[in-house]
BAKEFI-81707 format. One record per residue (C-alpha): residue number from 1; residue in three letters; x, y, z. Coordinates in Angstrom, 1 decimal, padded with zeros to 4 digits. Layout:
> NUM_ALA_X_Y_Z
...
//
This chain:
> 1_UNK_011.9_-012.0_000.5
> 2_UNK_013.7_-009.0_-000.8
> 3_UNK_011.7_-006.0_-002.6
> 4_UNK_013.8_-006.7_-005.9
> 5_UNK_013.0_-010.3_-006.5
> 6_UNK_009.6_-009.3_-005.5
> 7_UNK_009.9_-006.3_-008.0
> 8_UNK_011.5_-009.1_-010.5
> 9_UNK_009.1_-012.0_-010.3
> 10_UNK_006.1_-009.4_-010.5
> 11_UNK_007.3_-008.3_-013.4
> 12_UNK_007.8_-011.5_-015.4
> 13_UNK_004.4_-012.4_-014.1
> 14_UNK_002.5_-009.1_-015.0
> 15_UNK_004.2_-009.9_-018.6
> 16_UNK_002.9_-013.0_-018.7
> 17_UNK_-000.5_-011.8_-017.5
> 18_UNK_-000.9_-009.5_-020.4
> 19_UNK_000.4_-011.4_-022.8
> 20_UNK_-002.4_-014.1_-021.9
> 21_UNK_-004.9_-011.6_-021.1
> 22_UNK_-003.9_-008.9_-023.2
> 23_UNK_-005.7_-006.5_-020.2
> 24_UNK_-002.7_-003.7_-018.9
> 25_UNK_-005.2_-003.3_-015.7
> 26_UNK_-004.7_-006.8_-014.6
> 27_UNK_-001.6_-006.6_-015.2
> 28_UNK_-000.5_-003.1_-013.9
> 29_UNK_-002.9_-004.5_-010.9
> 30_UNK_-000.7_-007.3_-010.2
> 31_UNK_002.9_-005.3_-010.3
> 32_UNK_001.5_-002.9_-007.8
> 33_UNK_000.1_-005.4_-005.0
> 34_UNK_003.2_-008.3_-006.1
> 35_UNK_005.7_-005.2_-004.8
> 36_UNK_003.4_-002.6_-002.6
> 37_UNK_002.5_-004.9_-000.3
> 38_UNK_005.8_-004.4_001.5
> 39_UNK_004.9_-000.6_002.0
> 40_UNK_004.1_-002.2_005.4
> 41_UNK_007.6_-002.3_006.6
> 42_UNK_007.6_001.5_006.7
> 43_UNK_004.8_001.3_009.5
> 44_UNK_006.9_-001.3_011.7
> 45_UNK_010.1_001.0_010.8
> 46_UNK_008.4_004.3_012.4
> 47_UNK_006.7_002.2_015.4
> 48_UNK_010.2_000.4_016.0
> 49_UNK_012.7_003.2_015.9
> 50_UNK_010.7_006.8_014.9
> 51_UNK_011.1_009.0_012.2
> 52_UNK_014.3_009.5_011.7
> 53_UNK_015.1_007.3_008.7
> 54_UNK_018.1_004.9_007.8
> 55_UNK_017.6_002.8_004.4
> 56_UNK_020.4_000.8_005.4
> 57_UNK_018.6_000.0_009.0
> 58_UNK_015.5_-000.3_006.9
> 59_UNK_016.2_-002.7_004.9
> 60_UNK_018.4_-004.7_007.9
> 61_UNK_015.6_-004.5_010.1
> 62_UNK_013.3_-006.1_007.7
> 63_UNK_015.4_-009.0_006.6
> 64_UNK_017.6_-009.9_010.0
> 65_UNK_014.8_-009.5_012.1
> 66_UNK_015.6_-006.6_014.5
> 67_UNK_011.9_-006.0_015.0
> 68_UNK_010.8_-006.8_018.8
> 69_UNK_007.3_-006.9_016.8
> 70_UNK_006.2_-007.8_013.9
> 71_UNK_002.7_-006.3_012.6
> 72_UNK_002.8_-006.2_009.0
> 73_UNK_-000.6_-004.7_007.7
> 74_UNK_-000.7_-006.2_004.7
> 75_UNK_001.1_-009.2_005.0
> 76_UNK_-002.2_-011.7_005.8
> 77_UNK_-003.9_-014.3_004.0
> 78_UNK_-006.8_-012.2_005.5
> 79_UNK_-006.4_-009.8_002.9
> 80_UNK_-006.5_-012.5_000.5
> 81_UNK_-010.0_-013.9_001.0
> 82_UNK_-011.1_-009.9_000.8
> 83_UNK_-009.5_-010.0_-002.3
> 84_UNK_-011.1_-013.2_-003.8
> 85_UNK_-014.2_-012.1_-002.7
> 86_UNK_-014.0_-008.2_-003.8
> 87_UNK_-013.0_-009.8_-006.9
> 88_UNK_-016.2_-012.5_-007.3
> 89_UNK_-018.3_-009.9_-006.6
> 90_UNK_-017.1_-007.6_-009.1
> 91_UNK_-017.4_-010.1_-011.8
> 92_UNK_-013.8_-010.9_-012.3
> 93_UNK_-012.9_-007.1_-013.0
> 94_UNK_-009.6_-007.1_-014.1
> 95_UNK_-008.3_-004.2_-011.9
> 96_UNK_-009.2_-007.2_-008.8
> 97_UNK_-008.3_-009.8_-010.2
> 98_UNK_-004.3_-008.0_-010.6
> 99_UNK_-004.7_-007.1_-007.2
> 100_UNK_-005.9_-010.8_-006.1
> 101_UNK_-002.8_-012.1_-008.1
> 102_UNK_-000.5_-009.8_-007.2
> 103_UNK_-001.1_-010.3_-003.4
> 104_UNK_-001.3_-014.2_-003.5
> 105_UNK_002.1_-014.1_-005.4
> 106_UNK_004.0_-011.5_-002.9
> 107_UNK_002.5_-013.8_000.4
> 108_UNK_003.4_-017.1_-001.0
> 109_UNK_006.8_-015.9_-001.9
> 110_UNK_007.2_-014.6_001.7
> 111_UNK_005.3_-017.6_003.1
> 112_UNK_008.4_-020.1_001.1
> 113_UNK_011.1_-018.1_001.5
> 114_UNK_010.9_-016.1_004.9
> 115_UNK_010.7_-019.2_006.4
> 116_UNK_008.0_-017.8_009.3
> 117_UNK_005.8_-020.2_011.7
> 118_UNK_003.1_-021.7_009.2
> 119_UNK_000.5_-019.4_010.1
> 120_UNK_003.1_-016.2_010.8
> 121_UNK_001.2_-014.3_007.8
> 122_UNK_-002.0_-014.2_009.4
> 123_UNK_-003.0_-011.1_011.3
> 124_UNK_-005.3_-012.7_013.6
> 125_UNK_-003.1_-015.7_014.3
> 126_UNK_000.1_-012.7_015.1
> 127_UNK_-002.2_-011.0_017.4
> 128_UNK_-002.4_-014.2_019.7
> 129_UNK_000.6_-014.1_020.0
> 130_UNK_001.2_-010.2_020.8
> 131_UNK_003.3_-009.8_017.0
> 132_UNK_006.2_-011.1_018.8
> 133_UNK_008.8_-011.1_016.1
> 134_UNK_010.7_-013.8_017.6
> 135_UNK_007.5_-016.4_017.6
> 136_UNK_006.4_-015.4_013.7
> 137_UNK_010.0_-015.5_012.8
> 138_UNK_011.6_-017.8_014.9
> 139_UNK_014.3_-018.9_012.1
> 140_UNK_015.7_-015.5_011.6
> 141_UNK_017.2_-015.8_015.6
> 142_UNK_019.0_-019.0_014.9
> 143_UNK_022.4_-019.1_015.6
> 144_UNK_024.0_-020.6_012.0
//
């Protein structure tokens, strides 16, 4: 999913949050893990094709799939039971809890509308399979 409906759904969301909750933590929380997660992408950018930076290859090699691998940090439900559990034992803190929501609303996003291999946003599940972009992703290389 692209960073601006990421950028756009957080924000309705984190509105919603604080209007409900009426906490700017939890809700600040959730903008910054709903769009940061994708800060990930810079990672596979440098790995894939170095430092010298192209937002316009960036932003194609994220979303047609130009990546031979695909490791994506942040991008596993792996992060999401830390999460849940960071945020049980800290008694619900608000500051988690954003962060829990956030993250869950950024991966199911990309989980519906990136159209991966069901279990393409696990880190341990892309590993066995050596982050090979084309076996996490296989619907970005299908001829239309």
């Amino acid at each position: 999913m692209k960073v601006k409906y990421h950028a756009g759904v957080s924000l309705i969301f984190a509105w919603w949050i604080f209007a409900v909750f009426k906490s700017w933590e939890f809700a600040l929380a959730s903008i910054v893990s709903g769009i940061f997660t994708d800060m990930d992408h810079l990672f596979g950018y440098v790995r894939e094709f170095g430092w010298h930076f192209k937002l316009d290859l960036f932003f194609r090699a994220s979303y047609e799939g130009l990546y031979k691998q695909v490791h994506l940090l942040f991008h596993g439900w792996e992060w999401a039971l830390l999460l849940a559990a960071a945020t049980y034992i800290s008694d619900f803190n608000h500051v988690f809890c954003g962060l829990l929501f956030g993250y869950l609303l950024h991966i199911n996003l990309d989980q519906i509308f990136n159209q991966p291999e069901p279990w393409a946003y696990s880190f341990i599940w892309r590993r066995r399979r050596q982050f090979d972009n084309k076996a996490c992703f296989p619907n970005k290389f299908k001829m239309p």
